[in-house]
C-alpha positions as CSV (number, residue, x, y, z in Angstrom):
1,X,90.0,135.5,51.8
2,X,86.2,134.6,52.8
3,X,88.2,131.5,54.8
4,X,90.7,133.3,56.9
5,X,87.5,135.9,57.9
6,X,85.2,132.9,58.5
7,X,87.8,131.2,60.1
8,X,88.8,134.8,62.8
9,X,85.0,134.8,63.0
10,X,84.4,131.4,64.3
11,X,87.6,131.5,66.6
12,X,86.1,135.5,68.3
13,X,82.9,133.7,68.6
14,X,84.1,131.0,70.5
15,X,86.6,133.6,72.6
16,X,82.6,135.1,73.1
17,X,80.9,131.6,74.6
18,X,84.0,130.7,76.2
19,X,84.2,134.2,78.2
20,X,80.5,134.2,79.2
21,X,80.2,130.3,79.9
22,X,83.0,131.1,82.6
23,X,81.3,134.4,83.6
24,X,78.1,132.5,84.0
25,X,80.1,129.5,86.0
26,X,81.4,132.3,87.9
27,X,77.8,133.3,89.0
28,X,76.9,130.0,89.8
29,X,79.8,129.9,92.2
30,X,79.5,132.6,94.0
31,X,75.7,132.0,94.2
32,X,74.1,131.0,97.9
33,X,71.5,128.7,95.9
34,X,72.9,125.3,97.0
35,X,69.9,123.9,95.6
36,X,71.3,125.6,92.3
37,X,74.8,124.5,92.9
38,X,73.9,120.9,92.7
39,X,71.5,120.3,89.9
40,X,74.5,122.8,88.2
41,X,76.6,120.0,89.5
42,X,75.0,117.2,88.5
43,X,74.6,119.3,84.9
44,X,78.3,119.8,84.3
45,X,79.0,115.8,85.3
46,X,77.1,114.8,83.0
47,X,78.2,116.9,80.9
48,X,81.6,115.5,81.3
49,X,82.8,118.9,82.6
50,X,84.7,117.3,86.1
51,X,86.3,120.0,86.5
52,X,83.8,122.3,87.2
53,X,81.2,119.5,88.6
54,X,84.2,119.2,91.2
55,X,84.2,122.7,92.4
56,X,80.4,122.8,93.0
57,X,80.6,119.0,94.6
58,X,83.2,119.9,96.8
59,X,81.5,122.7,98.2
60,X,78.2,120.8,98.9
61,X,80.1,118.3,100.8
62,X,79.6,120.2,104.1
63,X,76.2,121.5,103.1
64,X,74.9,118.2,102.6
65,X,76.7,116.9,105.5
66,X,74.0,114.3,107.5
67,X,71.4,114.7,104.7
68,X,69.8,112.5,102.4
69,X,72.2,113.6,99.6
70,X,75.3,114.1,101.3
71,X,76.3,110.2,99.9
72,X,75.5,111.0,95.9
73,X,78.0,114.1,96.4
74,X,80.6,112.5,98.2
75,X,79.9,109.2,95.5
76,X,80.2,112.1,92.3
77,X,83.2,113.9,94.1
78,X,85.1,110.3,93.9
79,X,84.2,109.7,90.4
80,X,85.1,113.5,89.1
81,X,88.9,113.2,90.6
82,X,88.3,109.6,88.5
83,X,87.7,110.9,85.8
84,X,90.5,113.7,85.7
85,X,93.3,111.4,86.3
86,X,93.9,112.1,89.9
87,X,93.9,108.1,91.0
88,X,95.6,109.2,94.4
89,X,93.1,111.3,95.7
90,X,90.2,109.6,93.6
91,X,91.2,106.4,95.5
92,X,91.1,108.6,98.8
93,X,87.5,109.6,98.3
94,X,86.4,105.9,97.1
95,X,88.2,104.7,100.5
96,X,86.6,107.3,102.6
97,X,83.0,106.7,100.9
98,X,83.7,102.9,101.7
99,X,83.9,104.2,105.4
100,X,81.3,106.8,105.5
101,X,78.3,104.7,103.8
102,X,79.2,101.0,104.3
103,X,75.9,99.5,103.7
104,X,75.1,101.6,100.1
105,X,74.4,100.0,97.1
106,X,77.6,101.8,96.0
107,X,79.8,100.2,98.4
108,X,81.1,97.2,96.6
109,X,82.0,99.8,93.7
110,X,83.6,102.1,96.0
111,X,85.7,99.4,97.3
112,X,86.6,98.3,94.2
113,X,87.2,101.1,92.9
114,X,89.9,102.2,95.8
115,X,92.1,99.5,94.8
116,X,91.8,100.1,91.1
117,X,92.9,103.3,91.7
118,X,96.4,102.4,92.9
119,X,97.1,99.9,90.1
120,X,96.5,102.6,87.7
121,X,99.1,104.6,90.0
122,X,101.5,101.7,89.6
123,X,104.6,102.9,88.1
124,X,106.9,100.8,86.0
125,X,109.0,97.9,87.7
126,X,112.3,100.3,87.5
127,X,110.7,102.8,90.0
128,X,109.1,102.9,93.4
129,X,106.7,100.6,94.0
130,X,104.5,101.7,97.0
131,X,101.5,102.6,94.7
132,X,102.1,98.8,93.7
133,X,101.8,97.2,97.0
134,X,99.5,99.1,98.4
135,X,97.3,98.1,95.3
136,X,98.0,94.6,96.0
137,X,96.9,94.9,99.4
138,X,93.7,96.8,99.0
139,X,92.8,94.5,96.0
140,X,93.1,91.8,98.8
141,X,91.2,93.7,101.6
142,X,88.2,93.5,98.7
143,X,88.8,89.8,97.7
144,X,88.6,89.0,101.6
145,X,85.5,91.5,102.2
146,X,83.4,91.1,98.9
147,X,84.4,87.1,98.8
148,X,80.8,86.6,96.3
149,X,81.7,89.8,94.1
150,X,81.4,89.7,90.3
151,X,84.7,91.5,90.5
152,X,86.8,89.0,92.2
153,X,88.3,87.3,88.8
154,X,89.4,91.3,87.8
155,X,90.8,91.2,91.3
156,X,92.5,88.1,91.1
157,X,94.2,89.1,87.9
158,X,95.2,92.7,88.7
159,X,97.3,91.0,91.4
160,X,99.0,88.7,89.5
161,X,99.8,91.4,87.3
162,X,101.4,93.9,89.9
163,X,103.1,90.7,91.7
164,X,105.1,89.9,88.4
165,X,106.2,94.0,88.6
166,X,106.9,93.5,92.6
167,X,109.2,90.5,91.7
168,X,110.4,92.1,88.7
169,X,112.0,94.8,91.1
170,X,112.8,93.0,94.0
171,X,114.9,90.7,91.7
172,X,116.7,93.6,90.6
173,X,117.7,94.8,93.6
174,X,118.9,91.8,94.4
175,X,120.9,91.8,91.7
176,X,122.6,94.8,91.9
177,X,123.8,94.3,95.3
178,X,125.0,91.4,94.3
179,X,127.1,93.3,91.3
180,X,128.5,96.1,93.4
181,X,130.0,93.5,96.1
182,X,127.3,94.5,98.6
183,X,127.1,91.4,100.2
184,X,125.5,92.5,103.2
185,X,122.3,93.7,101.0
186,X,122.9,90.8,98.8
187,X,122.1,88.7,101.5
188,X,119.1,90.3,103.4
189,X,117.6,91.0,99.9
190,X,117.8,87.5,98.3
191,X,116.3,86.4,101.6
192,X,113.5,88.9,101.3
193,X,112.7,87.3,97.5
194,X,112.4,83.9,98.8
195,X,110.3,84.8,101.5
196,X,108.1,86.6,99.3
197,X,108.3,84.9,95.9
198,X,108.1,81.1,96.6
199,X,107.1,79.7,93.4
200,X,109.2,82.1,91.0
201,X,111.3,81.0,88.7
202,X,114.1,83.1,89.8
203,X,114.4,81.4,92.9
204,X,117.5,78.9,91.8
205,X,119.6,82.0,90.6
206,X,118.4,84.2,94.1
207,X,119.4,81.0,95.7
208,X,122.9,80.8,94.4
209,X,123.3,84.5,94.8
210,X,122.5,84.1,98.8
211,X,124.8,81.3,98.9
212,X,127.8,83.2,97.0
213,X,126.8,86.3,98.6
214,X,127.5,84.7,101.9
215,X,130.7,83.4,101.1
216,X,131.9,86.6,99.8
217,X,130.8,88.1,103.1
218,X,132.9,85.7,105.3
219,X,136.1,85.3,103.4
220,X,136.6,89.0,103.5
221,X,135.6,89.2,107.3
222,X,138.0,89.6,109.9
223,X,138.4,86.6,112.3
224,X,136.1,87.4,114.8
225,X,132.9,87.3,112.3
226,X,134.4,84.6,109.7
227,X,133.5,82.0,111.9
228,X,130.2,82.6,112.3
229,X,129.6,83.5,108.5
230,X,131.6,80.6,107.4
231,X,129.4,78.5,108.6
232,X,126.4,80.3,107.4
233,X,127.8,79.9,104.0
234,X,128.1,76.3,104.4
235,X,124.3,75.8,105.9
236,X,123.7,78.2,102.8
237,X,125.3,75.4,100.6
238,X,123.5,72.3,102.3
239,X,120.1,74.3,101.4
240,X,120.6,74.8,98.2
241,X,121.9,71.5,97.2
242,X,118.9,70.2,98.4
243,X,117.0,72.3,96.7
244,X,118.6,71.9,93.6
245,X,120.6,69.0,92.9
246,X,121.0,69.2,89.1
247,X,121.4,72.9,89.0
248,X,123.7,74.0,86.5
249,X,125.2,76.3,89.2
250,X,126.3,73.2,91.7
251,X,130.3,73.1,90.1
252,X,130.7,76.9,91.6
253,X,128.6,75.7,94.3
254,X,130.8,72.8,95.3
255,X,133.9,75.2,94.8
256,X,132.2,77.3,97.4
257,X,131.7,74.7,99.7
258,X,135.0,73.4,99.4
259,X,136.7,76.9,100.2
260,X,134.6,77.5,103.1
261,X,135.8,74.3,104.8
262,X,139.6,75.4,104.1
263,X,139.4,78.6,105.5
264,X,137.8,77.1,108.5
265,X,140.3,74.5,108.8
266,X,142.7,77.5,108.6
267,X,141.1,79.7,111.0
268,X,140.6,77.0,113.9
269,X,144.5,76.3,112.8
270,X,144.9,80.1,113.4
271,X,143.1,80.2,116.6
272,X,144.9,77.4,118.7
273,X,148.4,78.8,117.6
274,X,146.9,82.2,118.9
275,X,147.4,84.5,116.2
């Protein structure tokens, strides 16, 4: 019995502090004391409070605006949306920082930091990947901008990290076009993994699908196109079996080959008798 009341006493008494920590907050808020406001601020940071450290920094912003101290708010502003889990506009604030103080001693961080934000954004292969490539790309603004930066390794192996997730996706993509007979997508997206992923070792499969893709596409075109595609599937071929001349997919691609100069044969057959 003397545990339950001790218990409703400690759980009113912390109703009490709660209700007139917020009252008190509330007082702060509304004050016109900006001197107040940011040592308050600065209080609640380091307090680990962000939420309320946020409020008061954001509201200095303006206040501070051309003064010596408008950097360390707009620098604690970045870091509270940090530290609450909001990356996208935490990387905002680190990007505008970036742009706003370029020569502080927190610039480099800033930078950083930006990019850092947007791998944390970066979603799992399966979904969309903008958050991904525009991490890649910022990581690479700061590798190019910050060439003598302790952070380059990090850098370096962040984007090897989110590439593997960009080729991840684009492979499946590729893939699935490929599965529900859209050749046309097949094609352009295969191409679009080469371009991009070089030294994958998916290439020999994308490869093939390209080449099968294209066949696909030109044996169920209508004569005007086949042509045209036919021979695209044979240039397709002539690649490939350069590429790969022990593949284990060359049988189907030699069946391939050997189809596409048969329905050419026919077609040009087709032509000259004018049907």
């Amino acid at each position: 019995m003397k545990r339950i009341r001790l218990y409703s006493f400690l759980i009113i008494l912390a109703g009490i502090i709660s209700v007139a920590s917020c009252s008190k907050f509330d007082k702060i808020v509304k004050s016109s004391d900006y001197e107040l406001k940011y040592t308050k601020a600065k209080y609640y940071y380091e307090k680990e409070n962000y939420t309320n450290a946020l409020t008061l920094f954001e509201e200095l912003i303006p206040v501070f605006k051309g003064t010596d101290r408008a950097e360390e708010v707009y620098y604690y502003v970045a870091y509270c949306n940090y530290h609450l889990g909001d990356f996208g506009l935490a990387a905002y604030h680190f990007k505008m920082y970036v742009r706003n103080f370029p020569v502080s001693k927190h610039t480099e961080e800033c930078a950083f930091l930006n990019a850092y934000c947007y791998y944390l954004n970066s979603p799992k292969y399966s979904l969309d990947q903008q958050d991904t490539k525009t991490a890649v790309f910022e990581m690479q603004e700061f590798v190019n901008n910050f060439p003598e930066s302790v952070r380059i390794d990090s850098c370096n192996k962040l984007m090897d990290e989110l590439r593997v997730k960009l080729e991840r996706k684009a492979y499946e993509i590729t893939k699935q076009y490929y599965f529900i007979e859209d050749w046309k997508a097949a094609i352009a997206e295969s191409n679009n993994f080469l371009k991009e992923f070089q030294t994958s070792s998916k290439c020999e499969e994308i490869h093939f699908i390209n080449l099968k893709s294209s066949y696909l596409l030109a044996r169920n075109s209508i004569d005007k196109k086949k042509g045209e595609r036919l021979d695209n599937s044979i240039e397709s071929y002539l690649k490939f079996l350069d590429l790969y001349p022990q593949s284990s997919y060359l049988r189907e691609a030699e069946d391939i080959y050997e189809s596409c100069k048969k329905l050419k044969d026919e077609l040009n057959i087709s032509q000259k008798n004018g049907l």
